[in-house]
C-alpha positions in Angstrom: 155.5 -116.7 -16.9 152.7 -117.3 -14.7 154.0 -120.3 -12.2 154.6 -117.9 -8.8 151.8 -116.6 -6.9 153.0 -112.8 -7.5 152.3 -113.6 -10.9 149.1 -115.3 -11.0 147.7 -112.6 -8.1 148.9 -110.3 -10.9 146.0 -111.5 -12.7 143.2 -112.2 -10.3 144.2 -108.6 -9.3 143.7 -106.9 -12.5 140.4 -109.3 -12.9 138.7 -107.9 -9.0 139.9 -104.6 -9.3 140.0 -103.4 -13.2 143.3 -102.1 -12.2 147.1 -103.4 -11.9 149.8 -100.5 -9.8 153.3 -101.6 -10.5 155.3 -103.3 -7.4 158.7 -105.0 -7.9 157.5 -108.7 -6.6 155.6 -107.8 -10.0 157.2 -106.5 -12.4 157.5 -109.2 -15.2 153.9 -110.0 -15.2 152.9 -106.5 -15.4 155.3 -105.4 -18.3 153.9 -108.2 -19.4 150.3 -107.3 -19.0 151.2 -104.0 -20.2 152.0 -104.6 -24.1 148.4 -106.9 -24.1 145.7 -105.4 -25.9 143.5 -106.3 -22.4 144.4 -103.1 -21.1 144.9 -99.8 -20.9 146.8 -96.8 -19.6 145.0 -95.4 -16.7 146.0 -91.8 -16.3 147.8 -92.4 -13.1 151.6 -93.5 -13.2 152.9 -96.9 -12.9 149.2 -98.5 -13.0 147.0 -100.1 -15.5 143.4 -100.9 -16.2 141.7 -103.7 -17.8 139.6 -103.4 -21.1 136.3 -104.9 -20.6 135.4 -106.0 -23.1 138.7 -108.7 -23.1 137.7 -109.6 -19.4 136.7 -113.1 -20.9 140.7 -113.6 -22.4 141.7 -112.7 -18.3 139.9 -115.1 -16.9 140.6 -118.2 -19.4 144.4 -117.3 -18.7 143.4 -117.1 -15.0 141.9 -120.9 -15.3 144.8 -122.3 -17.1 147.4 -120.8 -14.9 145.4 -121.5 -11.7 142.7 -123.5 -11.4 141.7 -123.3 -8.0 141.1 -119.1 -8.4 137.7 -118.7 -7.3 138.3 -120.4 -3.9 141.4 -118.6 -3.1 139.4 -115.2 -4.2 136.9 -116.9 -1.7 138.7 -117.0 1.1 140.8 -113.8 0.5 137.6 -111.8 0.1 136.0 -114.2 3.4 138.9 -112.6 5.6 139.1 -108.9 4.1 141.9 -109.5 2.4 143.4 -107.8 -0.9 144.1 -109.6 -4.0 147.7 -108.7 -3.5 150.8 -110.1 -2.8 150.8 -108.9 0.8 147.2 -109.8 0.8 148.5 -113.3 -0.1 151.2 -113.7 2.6 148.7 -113.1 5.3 146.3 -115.6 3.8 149.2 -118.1 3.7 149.8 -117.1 7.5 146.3 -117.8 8.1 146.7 -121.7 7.2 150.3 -121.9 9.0 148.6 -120.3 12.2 146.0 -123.2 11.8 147.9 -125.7 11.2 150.7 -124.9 14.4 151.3 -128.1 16.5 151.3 -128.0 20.4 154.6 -126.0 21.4 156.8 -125.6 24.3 156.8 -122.9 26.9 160.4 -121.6 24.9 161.6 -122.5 20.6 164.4 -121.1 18.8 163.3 -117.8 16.6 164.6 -120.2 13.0 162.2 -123.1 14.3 159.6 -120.3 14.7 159.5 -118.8 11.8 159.6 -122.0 9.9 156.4 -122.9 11.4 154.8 -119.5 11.6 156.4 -117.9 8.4 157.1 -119.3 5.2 161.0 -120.2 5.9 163.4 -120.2 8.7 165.0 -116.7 7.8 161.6 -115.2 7.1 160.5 -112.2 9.4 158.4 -113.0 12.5 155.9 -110.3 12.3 153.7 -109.1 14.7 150.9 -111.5 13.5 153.2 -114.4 13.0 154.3 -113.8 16.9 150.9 -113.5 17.9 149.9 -117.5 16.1 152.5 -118.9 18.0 150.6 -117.9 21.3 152.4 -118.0 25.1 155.5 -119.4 23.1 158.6 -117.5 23.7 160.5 -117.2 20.6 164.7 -117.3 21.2 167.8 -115.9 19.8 170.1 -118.8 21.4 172.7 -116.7 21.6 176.1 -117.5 23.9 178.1 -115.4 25.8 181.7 -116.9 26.2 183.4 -115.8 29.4 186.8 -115.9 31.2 185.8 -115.4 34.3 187.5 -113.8 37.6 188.4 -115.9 40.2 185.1 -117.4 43.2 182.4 -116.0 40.3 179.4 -118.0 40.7 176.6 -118.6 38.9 173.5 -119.5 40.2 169.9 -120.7 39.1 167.1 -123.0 40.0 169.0 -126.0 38.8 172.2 -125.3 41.6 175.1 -123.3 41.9 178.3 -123.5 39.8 182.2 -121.8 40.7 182.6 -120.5 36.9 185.9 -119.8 37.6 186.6 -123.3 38.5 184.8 -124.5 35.2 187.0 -122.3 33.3 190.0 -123.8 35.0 188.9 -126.9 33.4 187.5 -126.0 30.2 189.3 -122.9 29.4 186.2 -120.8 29.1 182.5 -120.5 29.6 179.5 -120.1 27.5 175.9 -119.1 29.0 173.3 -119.5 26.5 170.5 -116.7 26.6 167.5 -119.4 27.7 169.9 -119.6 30.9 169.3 -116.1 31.8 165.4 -116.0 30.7 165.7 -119.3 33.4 166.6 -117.0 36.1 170.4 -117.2 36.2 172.3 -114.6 38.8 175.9 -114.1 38.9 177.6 -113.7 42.8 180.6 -112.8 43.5 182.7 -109.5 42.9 183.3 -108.5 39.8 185.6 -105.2 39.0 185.0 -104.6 35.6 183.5 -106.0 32.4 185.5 -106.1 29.2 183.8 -106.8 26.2 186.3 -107.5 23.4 185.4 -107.6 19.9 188.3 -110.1 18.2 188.4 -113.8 19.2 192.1 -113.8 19.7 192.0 -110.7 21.8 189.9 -112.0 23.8 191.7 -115.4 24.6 195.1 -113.6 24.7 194.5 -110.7 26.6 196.1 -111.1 30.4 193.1 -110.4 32.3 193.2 -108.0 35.1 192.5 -109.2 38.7 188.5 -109.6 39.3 188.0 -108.6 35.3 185.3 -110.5 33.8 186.4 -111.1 29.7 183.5 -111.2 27.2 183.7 -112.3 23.8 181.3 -109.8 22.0 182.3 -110.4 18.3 179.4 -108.1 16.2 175.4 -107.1 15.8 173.8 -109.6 17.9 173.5 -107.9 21.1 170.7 -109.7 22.8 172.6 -112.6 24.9 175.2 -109.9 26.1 172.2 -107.3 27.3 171.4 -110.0 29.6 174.9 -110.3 30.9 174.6 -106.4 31.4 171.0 -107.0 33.9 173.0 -109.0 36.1 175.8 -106.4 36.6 174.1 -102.7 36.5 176.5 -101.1 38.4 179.8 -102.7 37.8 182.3 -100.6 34.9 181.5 -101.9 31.3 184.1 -101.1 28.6 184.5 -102.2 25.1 187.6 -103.2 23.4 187.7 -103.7 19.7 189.3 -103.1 16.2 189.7 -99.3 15.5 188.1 -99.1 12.1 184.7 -98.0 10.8 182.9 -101.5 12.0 184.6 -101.7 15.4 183.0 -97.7 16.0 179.8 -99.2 14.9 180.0 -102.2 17.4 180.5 -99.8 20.0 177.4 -97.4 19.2 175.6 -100.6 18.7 176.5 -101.9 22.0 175.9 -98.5 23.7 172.3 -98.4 22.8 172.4 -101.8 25.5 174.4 -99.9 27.6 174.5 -96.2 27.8 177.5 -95.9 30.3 179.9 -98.1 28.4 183.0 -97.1 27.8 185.1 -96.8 24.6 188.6 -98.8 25.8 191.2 -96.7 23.1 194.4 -96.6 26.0 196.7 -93.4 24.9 199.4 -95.4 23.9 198.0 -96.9 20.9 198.2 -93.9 18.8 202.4 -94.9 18.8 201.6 -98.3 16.5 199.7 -95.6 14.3 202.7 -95.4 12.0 204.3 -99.0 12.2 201.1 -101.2 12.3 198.4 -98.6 10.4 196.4 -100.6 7.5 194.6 -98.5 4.7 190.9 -98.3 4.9 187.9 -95.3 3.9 186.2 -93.8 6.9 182.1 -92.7 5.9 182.6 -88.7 6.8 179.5 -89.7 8.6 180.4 -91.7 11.1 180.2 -90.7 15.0 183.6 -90.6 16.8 182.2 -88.2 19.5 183.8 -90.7 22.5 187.0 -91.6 20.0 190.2 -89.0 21.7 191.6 -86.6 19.1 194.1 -88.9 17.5 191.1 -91.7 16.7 189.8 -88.4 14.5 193.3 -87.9 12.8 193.3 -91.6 12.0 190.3 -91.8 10.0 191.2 -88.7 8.2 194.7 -90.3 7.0 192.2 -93.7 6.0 194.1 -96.2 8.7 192.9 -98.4 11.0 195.0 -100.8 13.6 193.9 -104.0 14.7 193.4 -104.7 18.6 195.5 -107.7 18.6 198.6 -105.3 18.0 198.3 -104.3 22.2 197.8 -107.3 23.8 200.9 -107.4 25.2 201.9 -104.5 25.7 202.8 -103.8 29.6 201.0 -100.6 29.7 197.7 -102.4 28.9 196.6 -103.1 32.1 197.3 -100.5 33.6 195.7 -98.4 31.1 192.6 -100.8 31.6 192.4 -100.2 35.4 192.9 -96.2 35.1 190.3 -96.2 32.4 187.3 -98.5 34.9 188.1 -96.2 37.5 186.9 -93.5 35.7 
């Protein structure tokens, strides 16, 4: 019962303080401490007190079930901290923060936190940030490109024809540490389509001077870099029309306020044949969805991108729709 620290702090809590509040981390060890005759209701809801005169039974179960209390009370109390479980976590930060090796300029956000924080997917707080000093932490994030034809990209290290790398390799993927590096794009580019589905995006005949971008969910932050080096070239999104592909979009729009919402005219016609069943929230925003986007959530259908691919009004639809 009284192996984790959210236990045990349960304890030292109730010991420092004569009182116990109920918090979820918690919860067994104070329904727990709750049927012990040590304490007592308090008046005030979801907390308890302790009995003083069974202090004595509290701290022989605090020595049994962590014998090194009084120097972790120490050092809590030493730095101002609560005997809490968030109290606790910043204590445990504390030691982390002192026990960081020498870093680099530039380390993944995973490797990070695993230093800084007590696992890989753990938050990187603002404090946690701050321990790791003048280290940058990363997303890594990729952007995978089929890029128009005499695009370059250029950086500190050289220039490269991307188009001619994707001749060879069939694509191209810029990692985000290129971009914080200083990479440029030159060359013209028409338009940007950002397309949701992976085989979209390596089907789709690209127009003439389009640059294709594989943009397949949430994570945002390699793509927002693509955007700073094109500010004033057409951005439009291509994806699934159902409830997650409308979320994509808002998401993306909050990276780029003037993107556009690619949903060509002519895709309301697979409505009938190629419509799948699914529940729209009433909720959700289709403010820059046309008319017939509406209708289709209220009949519960959604169609799949891949559907238009090859359809021969496609292009054209794309070029009308860039040119505004």
């Amino acid at each position: 019962m009284w192996e984790t620290p959210q236990a045990r702090l349960a304890l030292l809590e109730l010991l420092v303080r004569g009182r116990l509040k109920r918090r979820q981390m918690q919860t067994d060890a104070f329904n727990v401490l709750d049927e012990l005759p040590w304490t007592r209701a308090t008046g005030r809801r979801d907390e308890i007190g302790l009995v003083e005169e069974r202090r004595h039974e509290l701290v022989s179960l605090l020595e049994r079930s962590w014998p090194g209390w009084r120097g972790d009370w120490g050092e809590l109390t030493e730095r101002g901290l609560p005997p809490t479980p968030e109290g606790w976590a910043k204590l445990r930060d504390a030691h982390r923060a002192g026990q960081l090796p020498t870093l680099p300029a530039r380390l993944n956000r995973r490797t990070a936190a695993a230093l800084a924080a007590p696992h890989s997917k753990a938050a990187l707080t603002t404090g946690r940030r701050a321990a790791l000093g003048p280290a940058e932490a990363t997303h890594d994030g990729t952007v995978r490109l089929r890029p128009p034809s005499g695009l370059v990209a250029r950086s500190a290290a050289g220039a490269v024809d991307l188009s001619a790398v994707s001749n060879v390799l069939g694509e191209v993927a810029i990692g985000e540490r290129a971009f914080l590096d200083g990479l440029t794009f030159e060359g013209e580019v028409r338009a940007v389509l950002l397309i949701e589905n992976l085989g979209a995006w390596r089907d789709l005949p690209a127009p003439p001077g389009w640059l294709l971008v594989h943009v397949p969910g949430w994570d945002s932050t390699t793509v927002a870099h693509l955007f700073e080096q094109l500010p004033r070239t057409p951005v439009l999104h291509f994806g699934d029309l159902d409830p997650n592909g409308a979320r994509i979009y808002h998401h993306l729009r909050e990276r780029r306020p003037d993107l556009t919402w690619f949903v060509p005219d002519f895709w309301a016609e697979f409505i009938d044949s190629h419509g799948q069943q699914t529940q729209w929230p009433e909720n959700l925003d289709l403010t820059h969805a046309p008319p017939w986007v509406r209708e289709l959530a209220q009949r519960g259908l959604w169609l799949e991108q891949e559907a238009i691919v090859f359809d021969h009004r496609l292009i054209e639809a794309l070029t009308s729709t860039a040119r505004g």
